[in-house]
C-alpha positions as CSV (number, residue, x, y, z in Angstrom):
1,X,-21.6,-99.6,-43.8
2,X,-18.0,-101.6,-43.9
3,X,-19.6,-103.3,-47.5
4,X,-19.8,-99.7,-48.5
5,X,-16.7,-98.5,-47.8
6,X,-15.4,-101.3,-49.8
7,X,-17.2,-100.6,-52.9
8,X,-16.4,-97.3,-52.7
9,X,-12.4,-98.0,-52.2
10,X,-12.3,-100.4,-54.7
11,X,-14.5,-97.8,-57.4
12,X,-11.6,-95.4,-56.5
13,X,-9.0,-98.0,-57.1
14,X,-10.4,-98.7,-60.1
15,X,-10.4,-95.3,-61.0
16,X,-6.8,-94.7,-60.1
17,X,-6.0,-97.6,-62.4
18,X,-8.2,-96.3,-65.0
19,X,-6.3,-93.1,-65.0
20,X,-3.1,-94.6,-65.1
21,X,-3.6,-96.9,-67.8
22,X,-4.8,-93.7,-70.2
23,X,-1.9,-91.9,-69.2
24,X,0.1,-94.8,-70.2
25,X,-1.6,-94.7,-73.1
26,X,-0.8,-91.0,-74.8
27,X,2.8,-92.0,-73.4
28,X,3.8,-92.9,-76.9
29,X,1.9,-89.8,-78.3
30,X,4.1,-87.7,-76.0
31,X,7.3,-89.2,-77.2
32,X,6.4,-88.5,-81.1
33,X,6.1,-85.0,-79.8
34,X,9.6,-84.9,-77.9
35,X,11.2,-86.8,-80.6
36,X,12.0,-84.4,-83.4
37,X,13.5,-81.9,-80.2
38,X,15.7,-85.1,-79.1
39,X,16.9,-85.3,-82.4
40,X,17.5,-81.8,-83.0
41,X,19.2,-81.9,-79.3
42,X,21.5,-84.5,-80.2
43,X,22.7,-83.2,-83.6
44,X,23.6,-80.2,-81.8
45,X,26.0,-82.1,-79.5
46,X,27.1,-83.4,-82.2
47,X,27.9,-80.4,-84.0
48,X,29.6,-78.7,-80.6
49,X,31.3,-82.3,-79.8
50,X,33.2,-82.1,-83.9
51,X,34.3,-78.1,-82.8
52,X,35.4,-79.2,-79.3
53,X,37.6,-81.9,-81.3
54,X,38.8,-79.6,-83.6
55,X,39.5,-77.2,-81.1
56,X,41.5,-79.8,-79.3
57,X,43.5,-81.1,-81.7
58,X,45.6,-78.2,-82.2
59,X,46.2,-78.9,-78.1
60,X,47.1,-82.4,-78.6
61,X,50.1,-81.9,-80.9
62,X,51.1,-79.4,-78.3
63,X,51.9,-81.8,-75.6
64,X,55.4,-82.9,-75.2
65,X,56.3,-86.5,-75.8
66,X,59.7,-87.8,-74.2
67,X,61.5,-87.5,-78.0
68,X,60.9,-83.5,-77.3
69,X,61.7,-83.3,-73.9
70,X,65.3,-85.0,-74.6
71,X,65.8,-82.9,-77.8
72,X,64.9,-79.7,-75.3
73,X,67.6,-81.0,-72.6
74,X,70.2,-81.5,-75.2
75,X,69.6,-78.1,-77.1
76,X,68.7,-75.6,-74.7
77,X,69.6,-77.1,-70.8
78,X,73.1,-77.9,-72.7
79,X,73.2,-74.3,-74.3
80,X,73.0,-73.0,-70.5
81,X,75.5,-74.8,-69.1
82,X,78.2,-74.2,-71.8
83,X,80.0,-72.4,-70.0
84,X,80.0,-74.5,-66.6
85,X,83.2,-76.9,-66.2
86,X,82.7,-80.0,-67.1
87,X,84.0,-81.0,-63.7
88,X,81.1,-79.1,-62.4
89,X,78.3,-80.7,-63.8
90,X,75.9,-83.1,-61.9
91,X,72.8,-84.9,-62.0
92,X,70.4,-82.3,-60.8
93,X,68.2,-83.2,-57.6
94,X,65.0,-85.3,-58.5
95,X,62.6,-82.7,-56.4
96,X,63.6,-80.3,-59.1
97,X,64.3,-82.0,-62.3
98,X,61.2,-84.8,-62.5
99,X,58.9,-82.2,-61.5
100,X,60.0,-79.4,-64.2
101,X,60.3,-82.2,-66.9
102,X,56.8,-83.1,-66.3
103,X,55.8,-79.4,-66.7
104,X,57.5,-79.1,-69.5
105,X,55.3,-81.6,-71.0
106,X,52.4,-78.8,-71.6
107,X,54.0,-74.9,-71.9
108,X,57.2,-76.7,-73.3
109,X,55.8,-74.7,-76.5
110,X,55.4,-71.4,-74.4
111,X,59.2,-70.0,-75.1
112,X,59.3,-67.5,-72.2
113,X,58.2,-70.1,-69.5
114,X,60.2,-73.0,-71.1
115,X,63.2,-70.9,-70.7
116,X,62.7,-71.0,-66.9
117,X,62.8,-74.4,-66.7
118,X,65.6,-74.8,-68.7
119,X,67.6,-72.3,-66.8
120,X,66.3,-73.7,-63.2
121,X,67.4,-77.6,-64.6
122,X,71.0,-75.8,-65.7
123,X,71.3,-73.8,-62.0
124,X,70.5,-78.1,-60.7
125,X,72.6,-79.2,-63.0
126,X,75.9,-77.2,-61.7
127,X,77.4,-77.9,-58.5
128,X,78.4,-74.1,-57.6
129,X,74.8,-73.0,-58.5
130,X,72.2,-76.3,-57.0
131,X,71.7,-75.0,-54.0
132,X,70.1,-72.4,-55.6
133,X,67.7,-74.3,-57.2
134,X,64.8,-74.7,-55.0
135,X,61.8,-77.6,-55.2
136,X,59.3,-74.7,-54.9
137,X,60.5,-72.9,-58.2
138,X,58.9,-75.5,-60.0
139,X,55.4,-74.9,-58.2
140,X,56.0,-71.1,-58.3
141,X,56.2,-71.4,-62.8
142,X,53.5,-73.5,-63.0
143,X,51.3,-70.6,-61.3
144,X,52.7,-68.3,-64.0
145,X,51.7,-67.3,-67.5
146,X,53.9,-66.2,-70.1
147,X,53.1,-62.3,-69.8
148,X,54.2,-62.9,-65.7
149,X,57.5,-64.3,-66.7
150,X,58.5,-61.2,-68.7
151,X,57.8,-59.1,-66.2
152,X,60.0,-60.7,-63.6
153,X,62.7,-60.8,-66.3
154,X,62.1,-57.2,-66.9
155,X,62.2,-55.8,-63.2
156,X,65.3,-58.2,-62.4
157,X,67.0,-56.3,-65.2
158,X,66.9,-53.4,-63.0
159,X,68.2,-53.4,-59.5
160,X,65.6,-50.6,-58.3
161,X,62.0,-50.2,-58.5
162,X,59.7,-49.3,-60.5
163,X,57.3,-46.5,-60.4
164,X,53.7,-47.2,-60.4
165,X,50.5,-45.1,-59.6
166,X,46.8,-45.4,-58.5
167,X,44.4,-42.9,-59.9
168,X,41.7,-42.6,-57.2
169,X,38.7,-40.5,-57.4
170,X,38.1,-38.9,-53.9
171,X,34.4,-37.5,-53.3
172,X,34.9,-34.2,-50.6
173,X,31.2,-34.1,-49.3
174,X,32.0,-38.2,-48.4
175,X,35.2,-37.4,-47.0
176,X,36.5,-40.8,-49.0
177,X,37.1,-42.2,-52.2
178,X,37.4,-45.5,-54.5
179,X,40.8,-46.5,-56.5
180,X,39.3,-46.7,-60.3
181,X,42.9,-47.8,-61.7
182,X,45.2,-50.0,-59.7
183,X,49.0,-50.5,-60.2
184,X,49.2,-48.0,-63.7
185,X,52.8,-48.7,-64.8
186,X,54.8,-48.9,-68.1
187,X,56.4,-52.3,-66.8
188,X,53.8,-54.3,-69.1
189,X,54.3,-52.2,-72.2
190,X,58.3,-51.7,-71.4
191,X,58.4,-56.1,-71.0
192,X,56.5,-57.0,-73.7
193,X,53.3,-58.3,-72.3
194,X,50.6,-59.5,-75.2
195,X,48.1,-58.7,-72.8
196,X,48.4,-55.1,-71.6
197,X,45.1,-54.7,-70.2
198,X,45.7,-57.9,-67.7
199,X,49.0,-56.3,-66.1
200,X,47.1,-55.2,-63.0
201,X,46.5,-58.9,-62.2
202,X,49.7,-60.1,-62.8
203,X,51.1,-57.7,-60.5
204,X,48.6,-59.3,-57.7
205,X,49.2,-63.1,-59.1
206,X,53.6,-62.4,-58.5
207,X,52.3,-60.9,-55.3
208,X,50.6,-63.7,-54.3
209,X,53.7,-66.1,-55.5
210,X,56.0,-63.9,-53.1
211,X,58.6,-63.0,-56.2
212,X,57.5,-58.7,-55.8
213,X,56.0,-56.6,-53.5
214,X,53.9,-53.4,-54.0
215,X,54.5,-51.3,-50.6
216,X,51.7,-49.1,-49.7
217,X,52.3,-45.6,-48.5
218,X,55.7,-45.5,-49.7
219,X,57.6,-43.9,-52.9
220,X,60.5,-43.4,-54.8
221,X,62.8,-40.4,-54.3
222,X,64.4,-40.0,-57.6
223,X,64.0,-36.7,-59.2
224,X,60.9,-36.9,-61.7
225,X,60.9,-40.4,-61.6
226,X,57.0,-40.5,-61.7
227,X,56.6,-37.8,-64.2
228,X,56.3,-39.7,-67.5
229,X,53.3,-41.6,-65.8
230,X,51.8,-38.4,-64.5
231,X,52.0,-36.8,-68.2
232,X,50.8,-39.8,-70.0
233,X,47.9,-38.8,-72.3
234,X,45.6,-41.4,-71.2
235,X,46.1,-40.5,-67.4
236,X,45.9,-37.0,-67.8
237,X,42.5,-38.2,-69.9
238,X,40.8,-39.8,-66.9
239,X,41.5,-37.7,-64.3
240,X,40.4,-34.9,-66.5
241,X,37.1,-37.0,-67.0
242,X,37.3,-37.4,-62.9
243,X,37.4,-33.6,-61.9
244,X,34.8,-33.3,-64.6
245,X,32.3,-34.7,-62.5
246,X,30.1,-33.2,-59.5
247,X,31.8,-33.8,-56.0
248,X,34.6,-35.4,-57.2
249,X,38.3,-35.1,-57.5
250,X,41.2,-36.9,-58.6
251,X,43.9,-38.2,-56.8
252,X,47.2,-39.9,-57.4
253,X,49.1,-42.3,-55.0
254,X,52.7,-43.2,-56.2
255,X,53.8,-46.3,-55.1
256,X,56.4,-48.7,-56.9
257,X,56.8,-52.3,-58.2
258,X,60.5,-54.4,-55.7
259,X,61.3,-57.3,-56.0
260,X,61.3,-59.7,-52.9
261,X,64.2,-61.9,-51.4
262,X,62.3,-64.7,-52.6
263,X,62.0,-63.1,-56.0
264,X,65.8,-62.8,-56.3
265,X,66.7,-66.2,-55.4
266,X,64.1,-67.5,-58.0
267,X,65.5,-65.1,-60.6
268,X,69.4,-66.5,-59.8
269,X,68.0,-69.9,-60.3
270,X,65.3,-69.5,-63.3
271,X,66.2,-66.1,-65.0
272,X,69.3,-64.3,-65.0
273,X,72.0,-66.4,-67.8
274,X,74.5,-68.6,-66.4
């Protein structure tokens, strides 16, 4: 019975190898049959891989070398302090100046953000003003685009608030309702933003940064102050398009757009014109 069991577990090993070996065989077979996709795989790479370069060239030539960085410093950090006694100029703190050179190295071609840095190296740069100029400000316009940086220019240009409304759409059998459109404002449109549609967003980004604040329950008391937002064509559009529907109902809340303690001091230092 053992001798059996032998023969029989070396027939199966020699099946085993059997099977292998054939497999082995069509191997080759299989990779004629993968080859053409390969090929057709790897000129596609190569096709995306010339358009990523392409794309990235443009990127390249973007980047600020040291040549451009000094020609920036001369030209517009020296503009800014034109008016500072020469008495009064210093080298600016190294927590503020390395950082916002090195930044200036990739949105140096973005005017509306380079102009923060320049102004935040000039508030560094005078001895009346340095103390103004806070480490942080550097982190705080790295974590903001272009559009973000007009807006705070735009709402430090006037010392009060600025209206803004949610349109909510209230369902009466629910007893409840959902906010459809946040933070509806003419502050984008009024500061210049490229990208109108994103404004909501870069109310909650300068939010997040601690430069405004969006108070809830609260609104402003001037007379009509709300009313060109309430009569705007496309908000009387969707809430007509709201109390069109069954159960439903639409419903303003008026709020409004301050800037913060934090915001100020950042806008002494980076924004408003020595």
């Amino acid at each position: 019975m053992p001798y059996d069991d032998d023969e029989n577990s070396e027939g199966a090993v020699k099946e085993t190898i059997k099977a292998v070996t054939d497999l082995v065989k069509e191997v080759p077979v299989y990779e004629d049959a993968i080859q053409p996709v390969a090929k057709e795989t790897g000129k596609a790479l190569e096709t995306v891989g010339k358009a990523v370069n392409a794309a990235l060239i443009p990127v390249k030539g973007l980047v600020w070398g040291v040549e451009k960085i000094e020609k920036f410093v001369k030209t517009k950090v020296t503009g800014k302090l034109k008016n500072v006694p020469e008495e009064n100029i210093q080298s600016p703190d190294p927590s503020v100046a390395g950082p916002a050179l090195e930044s200036l190295r990739y949105t140096g071609h973005k005017e509306t953000l380079s102009d923060l840095y320049a102004s935040l190296l000039a508030t560094s740069m005078d001895s009346n003003t340095a103390k103004n100029a806070h480490p942080g400000f550097v982190e705080i316009i790295r974590n903001m685009s272009s559009d973000e940086a007009k807006i705070i220019k735009y709402l430090i240009a006037y010392d009060t608030g600025q209206p803004v409304i949610n349109i909510r759409k209230k369902i009466p059998s629910l007893g409840g309702g959902i906010t459809l459109h946040k933070y509806v404002s003419f502050i984008g449109k009024n500061s210049g933003c490229e990208n109108l549609d994103l404004t909501p967003s870069y109310y909650d980004n300068l939010i997040r940064l601690g430069l405004i604040n969006i108070p809830s329950g609260k609104e402003l008391k001037a007379k009509d102050i709300y009313k060109p937002l309430l009569t705007d064509a496309w908000v009387v559009q969707i809430r007509k398009e709201i109390d069109e529907l069954e159960d439903s109902e639409s419903e303003i809340e008026q709020t409004y757009i301050e800037v913060t303690e934090l915001g100020k001091l950042f806008s002494q230092a980076c924004v408003i014109q020595k």
